[in-house]
C-alpha positions as CSV (number, residue, x, y, z in Angstrom):
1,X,-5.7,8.2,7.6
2,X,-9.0,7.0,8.1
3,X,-9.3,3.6,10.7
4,X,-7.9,0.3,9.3
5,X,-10.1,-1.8,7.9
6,X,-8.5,-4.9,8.6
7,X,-9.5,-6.7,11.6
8,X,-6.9,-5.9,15.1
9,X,-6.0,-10.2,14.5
10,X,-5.5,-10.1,10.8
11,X,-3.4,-6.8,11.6
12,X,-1.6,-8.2,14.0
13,X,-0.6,-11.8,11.7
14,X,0.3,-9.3,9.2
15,X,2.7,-6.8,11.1
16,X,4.5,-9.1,12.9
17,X,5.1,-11.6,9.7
18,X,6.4,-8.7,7.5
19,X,8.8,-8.1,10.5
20,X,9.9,-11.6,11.4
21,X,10.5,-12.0,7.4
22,X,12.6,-9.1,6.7
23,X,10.2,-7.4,4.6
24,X,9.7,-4.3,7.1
25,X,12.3,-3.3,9.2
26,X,13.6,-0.5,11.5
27,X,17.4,0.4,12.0
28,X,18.9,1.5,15.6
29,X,22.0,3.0,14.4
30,X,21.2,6.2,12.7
31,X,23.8,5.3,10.2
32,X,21.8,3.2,8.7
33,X,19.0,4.6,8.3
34,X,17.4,4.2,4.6
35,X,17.5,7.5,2.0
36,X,14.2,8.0,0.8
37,X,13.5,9.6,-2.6
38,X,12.5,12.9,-0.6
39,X,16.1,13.1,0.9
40,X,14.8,12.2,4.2
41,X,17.0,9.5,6.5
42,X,14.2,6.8,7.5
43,X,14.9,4.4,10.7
44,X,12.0,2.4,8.8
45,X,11.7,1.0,5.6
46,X,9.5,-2.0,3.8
47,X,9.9,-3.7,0.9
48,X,7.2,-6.6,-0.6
49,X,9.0,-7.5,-3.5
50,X,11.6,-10.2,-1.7
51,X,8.3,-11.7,-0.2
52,X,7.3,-12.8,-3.6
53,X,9.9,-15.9,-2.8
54,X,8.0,-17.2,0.1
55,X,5.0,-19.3,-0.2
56,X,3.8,-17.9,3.4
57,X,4.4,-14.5,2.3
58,X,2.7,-14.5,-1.2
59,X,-0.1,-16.1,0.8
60,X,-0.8,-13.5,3.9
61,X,0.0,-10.8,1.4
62,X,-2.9,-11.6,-1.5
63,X,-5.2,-12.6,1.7
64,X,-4.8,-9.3,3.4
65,X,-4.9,-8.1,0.1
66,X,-8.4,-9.3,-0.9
67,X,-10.1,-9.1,2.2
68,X,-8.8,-5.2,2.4
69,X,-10.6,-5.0,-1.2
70,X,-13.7,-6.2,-0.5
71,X,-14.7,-4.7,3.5
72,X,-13.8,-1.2,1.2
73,X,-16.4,-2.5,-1.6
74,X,-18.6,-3.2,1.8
75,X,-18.1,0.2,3.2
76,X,-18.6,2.1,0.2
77,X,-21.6,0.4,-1.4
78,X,-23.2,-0.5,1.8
79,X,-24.2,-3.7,0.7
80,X,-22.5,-6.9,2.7
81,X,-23.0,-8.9,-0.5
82,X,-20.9,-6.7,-3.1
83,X,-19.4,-8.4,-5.4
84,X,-16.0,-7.4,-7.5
85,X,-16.7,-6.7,-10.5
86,X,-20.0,-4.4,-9.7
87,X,-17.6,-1.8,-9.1
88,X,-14.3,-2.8,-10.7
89,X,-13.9,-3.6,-14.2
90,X,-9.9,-4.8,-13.5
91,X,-7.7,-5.4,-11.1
92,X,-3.5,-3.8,-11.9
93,X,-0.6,-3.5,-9.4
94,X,1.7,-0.9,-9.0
95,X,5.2,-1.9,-11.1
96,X,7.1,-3.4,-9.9
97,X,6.8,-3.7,-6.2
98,X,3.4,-5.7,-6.8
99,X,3.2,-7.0,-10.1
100,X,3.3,-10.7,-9.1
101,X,0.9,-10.3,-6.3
102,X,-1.7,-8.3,-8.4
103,X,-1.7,-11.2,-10.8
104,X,-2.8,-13.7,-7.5
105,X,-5.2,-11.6,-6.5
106,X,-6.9,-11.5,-9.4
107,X,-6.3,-15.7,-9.7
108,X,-7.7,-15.4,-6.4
109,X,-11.1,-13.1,-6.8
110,X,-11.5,-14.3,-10.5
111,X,-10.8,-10.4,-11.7
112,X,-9.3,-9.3,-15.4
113,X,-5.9,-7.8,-14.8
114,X,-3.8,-5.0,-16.2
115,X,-0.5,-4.9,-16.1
116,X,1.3,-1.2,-16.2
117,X,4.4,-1.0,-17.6
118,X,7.5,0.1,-15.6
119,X,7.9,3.0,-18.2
120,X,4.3,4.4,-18.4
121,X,5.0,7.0,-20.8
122,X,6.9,4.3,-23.2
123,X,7.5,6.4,-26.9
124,X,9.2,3.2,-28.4
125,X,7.8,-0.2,-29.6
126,X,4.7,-1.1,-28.2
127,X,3.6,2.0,-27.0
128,X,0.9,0.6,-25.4
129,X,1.5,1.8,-21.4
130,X,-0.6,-1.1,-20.3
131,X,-0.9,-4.6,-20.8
132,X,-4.1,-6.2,-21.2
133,X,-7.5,-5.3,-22.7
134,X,-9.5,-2.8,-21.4
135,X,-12.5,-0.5,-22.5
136,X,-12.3,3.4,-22.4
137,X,-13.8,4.4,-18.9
138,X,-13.3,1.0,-17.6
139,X,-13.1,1.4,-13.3
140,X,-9.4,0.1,-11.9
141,X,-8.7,-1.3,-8.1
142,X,-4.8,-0.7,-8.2
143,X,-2.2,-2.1,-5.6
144,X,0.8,-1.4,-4.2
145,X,3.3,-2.4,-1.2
146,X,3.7,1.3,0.3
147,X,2.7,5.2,0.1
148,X,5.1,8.0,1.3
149,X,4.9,10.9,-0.1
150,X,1.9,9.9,-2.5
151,X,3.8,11.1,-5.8
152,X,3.9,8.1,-7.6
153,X,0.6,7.1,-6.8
154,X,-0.3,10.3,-8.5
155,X,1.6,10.0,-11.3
156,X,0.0,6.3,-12.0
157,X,-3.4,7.4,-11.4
158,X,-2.7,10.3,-14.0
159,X,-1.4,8.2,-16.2
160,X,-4.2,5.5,-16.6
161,X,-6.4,7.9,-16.8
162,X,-4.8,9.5,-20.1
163,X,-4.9,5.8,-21.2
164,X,-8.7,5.9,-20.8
165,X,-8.8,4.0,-17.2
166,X,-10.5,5.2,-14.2
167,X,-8.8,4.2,-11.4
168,X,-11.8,4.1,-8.3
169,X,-9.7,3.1,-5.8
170,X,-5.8,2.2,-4.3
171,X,-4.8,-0.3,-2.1
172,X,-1.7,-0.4,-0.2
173,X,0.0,-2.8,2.5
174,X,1.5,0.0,4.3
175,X,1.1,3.3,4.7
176,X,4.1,5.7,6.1
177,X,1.6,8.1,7.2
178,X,3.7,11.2,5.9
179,X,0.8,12.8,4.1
180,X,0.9,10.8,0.7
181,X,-2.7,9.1,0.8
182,X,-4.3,13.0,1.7
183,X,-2.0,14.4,-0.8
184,X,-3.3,11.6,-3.2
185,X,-7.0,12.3,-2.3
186,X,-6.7,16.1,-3.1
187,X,-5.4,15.7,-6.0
188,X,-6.9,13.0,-7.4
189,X,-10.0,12.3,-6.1
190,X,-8.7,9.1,-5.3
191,X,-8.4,7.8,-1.5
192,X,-5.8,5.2,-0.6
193,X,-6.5,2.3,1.8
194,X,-4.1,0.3,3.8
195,X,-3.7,-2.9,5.2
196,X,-1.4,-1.1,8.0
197,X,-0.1,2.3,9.6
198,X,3.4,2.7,10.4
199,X,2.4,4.0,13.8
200,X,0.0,1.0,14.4
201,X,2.6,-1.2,13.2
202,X,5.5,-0.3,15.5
203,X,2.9,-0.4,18.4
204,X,2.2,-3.8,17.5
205,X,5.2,-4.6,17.6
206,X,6.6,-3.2,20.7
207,X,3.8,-4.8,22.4
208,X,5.0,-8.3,20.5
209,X,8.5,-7.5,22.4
210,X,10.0,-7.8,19.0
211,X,11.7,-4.4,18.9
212,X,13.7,-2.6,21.2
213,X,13.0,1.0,22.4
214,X,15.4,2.5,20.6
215,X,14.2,1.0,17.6
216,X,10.2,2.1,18.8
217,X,11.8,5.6,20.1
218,X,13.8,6.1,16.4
219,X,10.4,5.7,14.5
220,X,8.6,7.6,17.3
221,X,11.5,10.3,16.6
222,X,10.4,10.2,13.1
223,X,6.9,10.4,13.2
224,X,7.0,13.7,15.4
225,X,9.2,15.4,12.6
226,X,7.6,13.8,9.4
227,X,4.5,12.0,10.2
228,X,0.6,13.2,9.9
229,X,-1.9,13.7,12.4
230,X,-3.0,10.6,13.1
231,X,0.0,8.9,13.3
232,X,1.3,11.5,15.5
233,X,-2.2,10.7,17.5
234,X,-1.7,6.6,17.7
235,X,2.5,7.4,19.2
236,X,0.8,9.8,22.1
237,X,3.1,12.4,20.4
238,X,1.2,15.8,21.2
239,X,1.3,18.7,18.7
């Protein structure tokens, strides 16, 4: 993963509000750790879609969000003044984890959205895989709360594109740094940028004094069997 773009305070209001709200959590009894859709047993698990509740939440979220959105429009266009839509055409987000917040952030930056269905390869009714109109080649900014392994992100970015969308770039507010976003960049072309690493998140929270060791040691644990370089890099966890 390439260095957060998201300034160390904005990082920081982010990590510990997702922690202090439920959203992103980490279990000290192996018992209960969380079955992820690889089979493996995760001390550490987040989950955006209960935030959609909180005002707060929503808020921090879509800010983090847009701000993420547009210092990658900066980066990649080198131009401090970019504007949305000279590089997007729409806005979507990732069913269903951020459907409601994809609709506020493009409230927010004045964007067209698309909406993908749950069911992207629908053969009944509408067939129409997403919602909204849209041009053949038109350029897509999609979001989404959390990449793991990267698979679904695939299978999204594959399946807009059949539609005749060209998704340009993915936004996420977590990454578990297990090799998804390279995985999604070889395959795709696409690269995935987050609001926060797992590894920089747990630091920042350790240092907050808001988890225990254990629970910092159980997602340490983790990390050195499951996690990518750099994550392995940020936990002082040597190869």
């Amino acid at each position: 993963m390439s260095e957060l773009l998201l300034d160390p305070e904005q990082q920081l209001e982010l990590a510990v509000h997702l922690y202090t709200e439920g959203l992103f959590g980490i279990e000290e009894d192996p018992e209960k750790y969380a079955r992820l859709k690889s089979e493996r047993m995760s001390p550490h698990y987040f989950d955006a879609r209960p935030g959609i509740s909180d005002v707060e939440t929503r808020d921090l979220i879509i800010g983090n969000m847009v701000d993420l959105a547009q210092q990658r429009a900066i980066d990649v266009s080198k131009n401090e003044n970019i504007q949305f839509d000279e590089i997007y055409d729409h806005f979507a987000g990732t069913p269903e984890a951020m459907t409601s917040y994809a609709a506020m952030i493009a409230d927010q930056t004045e964007m067209s959205l698309l909406q993908p269905r749950v069911d992207l390869f629908k053969t009944t009714g509408n067939k129409t895989p997403i919602l909204g109109r849209f041009n053949q080649g038109d350029r897509v900014a999609e979001f989404d709360d959390v990449v793991t392994d990267g698979a679904s992100k695939i299978s999204t970015i594959k399946a807009l594109g059949e539609a005749g969308l060209t998704v340009v770039d993915y936004f996420v507010v977590l990454d578990r740094e297990e090799g998804g976003a390279p995985q999604v960049l070889s395959e795709t072309g696409v690269e995935i940028t987050p609001a926060l690493g797992v590894a920089s998140m747990v630091k920042i929270l350790q240092a907050e004094e808001l988890i225990s060791a254990t629970q910092f040691d159980n997602v340490k644990q983790y990390i050195e069997e499951f996690g990518d370089p750099h994550a392995k890099a940020e936990l002082g966890i040597v190869a």
